[in-house]
N, C-alpha and C positions, 0 to 999 in steps of 0.2 A: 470204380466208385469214387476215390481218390479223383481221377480227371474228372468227372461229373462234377463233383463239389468247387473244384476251380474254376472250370469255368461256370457256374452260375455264380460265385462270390466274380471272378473277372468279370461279368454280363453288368452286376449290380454296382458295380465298381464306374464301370462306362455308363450307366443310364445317370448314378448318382452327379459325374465330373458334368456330365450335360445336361443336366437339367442345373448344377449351378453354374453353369455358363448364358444357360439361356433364361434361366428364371432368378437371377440372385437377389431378388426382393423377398422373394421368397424363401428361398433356400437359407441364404447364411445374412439375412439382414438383420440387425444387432434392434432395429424396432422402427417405429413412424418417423417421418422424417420431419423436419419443424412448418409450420405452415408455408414460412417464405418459398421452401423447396417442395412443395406438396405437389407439385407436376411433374416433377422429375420421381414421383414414387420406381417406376419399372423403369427407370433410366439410368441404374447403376453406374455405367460408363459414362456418364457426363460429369460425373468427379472423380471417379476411380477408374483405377487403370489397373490391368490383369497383372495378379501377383504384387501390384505393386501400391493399393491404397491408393485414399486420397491425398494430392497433391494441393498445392497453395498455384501451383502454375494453371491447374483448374479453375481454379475460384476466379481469379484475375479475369480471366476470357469471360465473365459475367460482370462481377464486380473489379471498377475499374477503382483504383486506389486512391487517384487525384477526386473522387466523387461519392467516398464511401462517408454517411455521415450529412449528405448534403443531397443527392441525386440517389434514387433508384435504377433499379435494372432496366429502365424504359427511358431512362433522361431525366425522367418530372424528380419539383423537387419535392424533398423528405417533406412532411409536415409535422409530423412528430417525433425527431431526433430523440432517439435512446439516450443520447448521451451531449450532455450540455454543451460539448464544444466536440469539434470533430478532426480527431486529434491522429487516426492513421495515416496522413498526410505528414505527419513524424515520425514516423518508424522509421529504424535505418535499415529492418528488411522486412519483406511482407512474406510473414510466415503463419499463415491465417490457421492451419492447424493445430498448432503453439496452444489457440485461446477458443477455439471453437470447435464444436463439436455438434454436428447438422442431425444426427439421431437422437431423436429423447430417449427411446427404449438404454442408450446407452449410459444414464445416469446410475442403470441398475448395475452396472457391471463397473463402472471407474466415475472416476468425480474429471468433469470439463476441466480442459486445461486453464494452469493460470495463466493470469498476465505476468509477463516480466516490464518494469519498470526499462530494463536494462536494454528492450529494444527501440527503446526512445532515443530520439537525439540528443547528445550529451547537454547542450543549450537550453533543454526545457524540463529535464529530468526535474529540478527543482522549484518549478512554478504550479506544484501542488493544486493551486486554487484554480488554474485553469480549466483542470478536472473536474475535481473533487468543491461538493459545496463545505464553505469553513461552518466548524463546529457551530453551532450556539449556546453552549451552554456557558458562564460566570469566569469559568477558567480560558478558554479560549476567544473570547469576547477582549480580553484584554491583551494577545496574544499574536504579533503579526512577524511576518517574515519567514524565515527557514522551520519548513515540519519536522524536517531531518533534526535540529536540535534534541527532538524529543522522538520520532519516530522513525521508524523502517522502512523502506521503500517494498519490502518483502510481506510485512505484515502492521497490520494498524493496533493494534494489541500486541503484547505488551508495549507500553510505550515505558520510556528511560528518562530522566530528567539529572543531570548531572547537576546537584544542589551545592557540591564544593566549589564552580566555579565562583558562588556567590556568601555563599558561608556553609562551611564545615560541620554538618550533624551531629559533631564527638560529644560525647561526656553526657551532660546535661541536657544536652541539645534537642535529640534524639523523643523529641516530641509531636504530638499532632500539630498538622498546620494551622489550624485554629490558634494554636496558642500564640502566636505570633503576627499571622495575619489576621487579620481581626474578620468576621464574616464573609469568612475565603474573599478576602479581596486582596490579590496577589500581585496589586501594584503597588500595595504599601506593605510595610512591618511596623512593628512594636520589640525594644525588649521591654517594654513597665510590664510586658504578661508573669516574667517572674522576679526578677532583679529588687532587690529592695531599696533600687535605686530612686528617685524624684527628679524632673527637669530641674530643680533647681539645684540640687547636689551636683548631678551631674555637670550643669554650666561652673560652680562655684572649683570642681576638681579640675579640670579644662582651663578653666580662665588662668587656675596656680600655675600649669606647666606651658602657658603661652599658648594656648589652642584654642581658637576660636570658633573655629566650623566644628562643631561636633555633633548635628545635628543627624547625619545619617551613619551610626554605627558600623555598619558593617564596611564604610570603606577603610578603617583602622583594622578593625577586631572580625580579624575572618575565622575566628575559633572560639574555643575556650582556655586556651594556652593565654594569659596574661602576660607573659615573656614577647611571645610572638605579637605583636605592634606593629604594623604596616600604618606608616604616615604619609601623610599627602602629599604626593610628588615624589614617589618611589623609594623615599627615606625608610629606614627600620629601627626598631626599637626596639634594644635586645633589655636582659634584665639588667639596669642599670642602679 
């Protein structure tokens, strides 16, 4: 009875390994493949290789790298690029696996790879705008050069803004932007938002100690420390 039961589990064992060899669309495919590749549905092997997955040295033998972005699989060109500039012509390896994932059914089981920044060539890693269309909202409207100052190459939230290179948040400080920038307009400040100071106090204090530029505060007063005094031209100004 024992050998019975063997070999019909050994029978089902062999019908199973062959029928997914010969049918693996069916057998162990993770779900539909995305339109682009909808002729290759029963053609498992024209990306994958036995045991061994799909490969990126696959893909190439279709999509040729110098033409992805620009050229289709037939020569003609793109007419409606995904993507505003076409930028795999930078990669320093074509590792297409990395970022793509050709089964939709496979969203239900793992989330598509990401992109890494990091397979860019070091020369364009920080030309953001290449990419990516710049913000438009008030804040980044006023805002050009390095994204990096403020964000991640890794993820676009949270972003960081290091507010001490420019004045120190201590004490007082430690207010909404508004109170300083006057209708979030972040290429000017104010301190008259608290200080019971007046321009003209402030000129008549200024003019006593010989200081005539004092019009933009914070290149003196990078705090709330009144001791700490940073004067124009590198000088300091301790409690004197």
């Amino acid at each position: 009875m024992n050998r019975i039961v063997k070999w019909v589990l050994a029978a089902n064992l062999l019908v199973l390994a062959v029928l997914t060899f010969a049918y693996p669309h069916l057998m162990v495919s993770p779900g539909k493949l995305i339109v682009g590749h909808r002729q290759l549905e029963t053609d498992c092997f024209a990306c994958h290789s036995g045991f061994g997955g799909a490969s990126s040295e696959r893909c190439t033998t279709c999509h040729k790298p110098n033409d992805i972005g620009r050229l289709d699989t037939k020569g003609n060109q793109v007419q409606k690029p995904l993507t505003s500039t076409a930028f795999h012509q930078k990669l320093t390896k074509q590792d297409c696996v990395a970022c793509h994932s050709d089964h939709a059914g496979v969203k239900r089981f793992k989330t598509h790879g990401h992109f890494s920044h990091a397979l860019l060539q070091a020369d364009i890693r920080d030309q953001c705008q290449d990419c990516h269309r710049p913000p438009s909202d008030s804040l980044h409207k006023q805002i050009t050069g390095n994204c990096a100052q403020c964000h991640s190459q890794e993820k676009w939230t949270p972003a960081t803004f290091n507010h001490d290179k420019f004045f120190m948040l201590d004490r007082d400080h430690s207010v909404q932007c508004v109170t300083c920038h006057v209708r979030n307009d972040y290429s000017q400040y104010t301190c008259y938002g608290c200080h019971e100071h007046t321009p003209e106090k402030i000129r008549r204090e200024h003019i006593e100690e010989g200081i005539r530029d004092f019009k933009n505060c914070v290149e003196c007063h990078r705090s709330a420390d009144e001791h700490d005094i940073r004067m124009p031209g590198g000088g300091r100004r301790g409690d004197d």
